[in-house]
N, C-alpha and C positions, 0 to 999 in steps of 0.2 A: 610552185610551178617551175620556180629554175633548174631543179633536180627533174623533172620529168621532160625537160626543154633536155637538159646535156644525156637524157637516156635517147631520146627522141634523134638527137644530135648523132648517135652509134650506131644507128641505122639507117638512114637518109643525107641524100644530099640535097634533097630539092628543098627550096627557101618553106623555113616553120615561121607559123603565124601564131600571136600569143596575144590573147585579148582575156586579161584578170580582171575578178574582179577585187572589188576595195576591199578585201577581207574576207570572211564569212558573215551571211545574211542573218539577222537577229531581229525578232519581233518586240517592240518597245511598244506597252500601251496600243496595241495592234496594230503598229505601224513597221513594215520591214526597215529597219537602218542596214547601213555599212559602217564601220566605227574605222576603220583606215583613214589615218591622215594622208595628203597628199605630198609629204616629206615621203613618208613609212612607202608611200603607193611606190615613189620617185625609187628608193634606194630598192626595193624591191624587183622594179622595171631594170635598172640600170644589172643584177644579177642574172634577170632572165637573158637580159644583151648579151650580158657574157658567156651565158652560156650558151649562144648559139644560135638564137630567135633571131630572124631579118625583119618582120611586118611585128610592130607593136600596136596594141591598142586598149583601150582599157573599157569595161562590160559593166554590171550594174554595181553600181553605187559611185562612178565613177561621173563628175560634173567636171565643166572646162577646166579647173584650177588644176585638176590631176593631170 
């Protein structure tokens, strides 16, 4: 997402919102997981920052810890 944040970034000035989710979705035993750690989630967040995102947030697979 940070690469589409700093394309996003070459065209606009009004404040980008970025709400990932914890990886891609995977059906386990037929249950949807996210398999992102909330480290992986953390340094991944802190990339989108830089490139350019104001409003973070994080979408499914993502619990308080992230």
């Amino acid at each position: 997402m940070a690469d589409l944040i700093k394309e996003m970034r070459n065209w606009t000035r009004v404040p980008i919102i970025a709400q990932p989710n914890a990886d891609s979705p995977r059906v386990k035993g037929g249950v949807t997981v996210y398999e992102q750690s909330p480290d992986k989630f953390g340094q991944d967040i802190m990339r989108i920052v830089e490139a350019g995102a104001h409003v973070i947030g994080g979408c499914c697979g993502t619990l308080p810890l992230y």
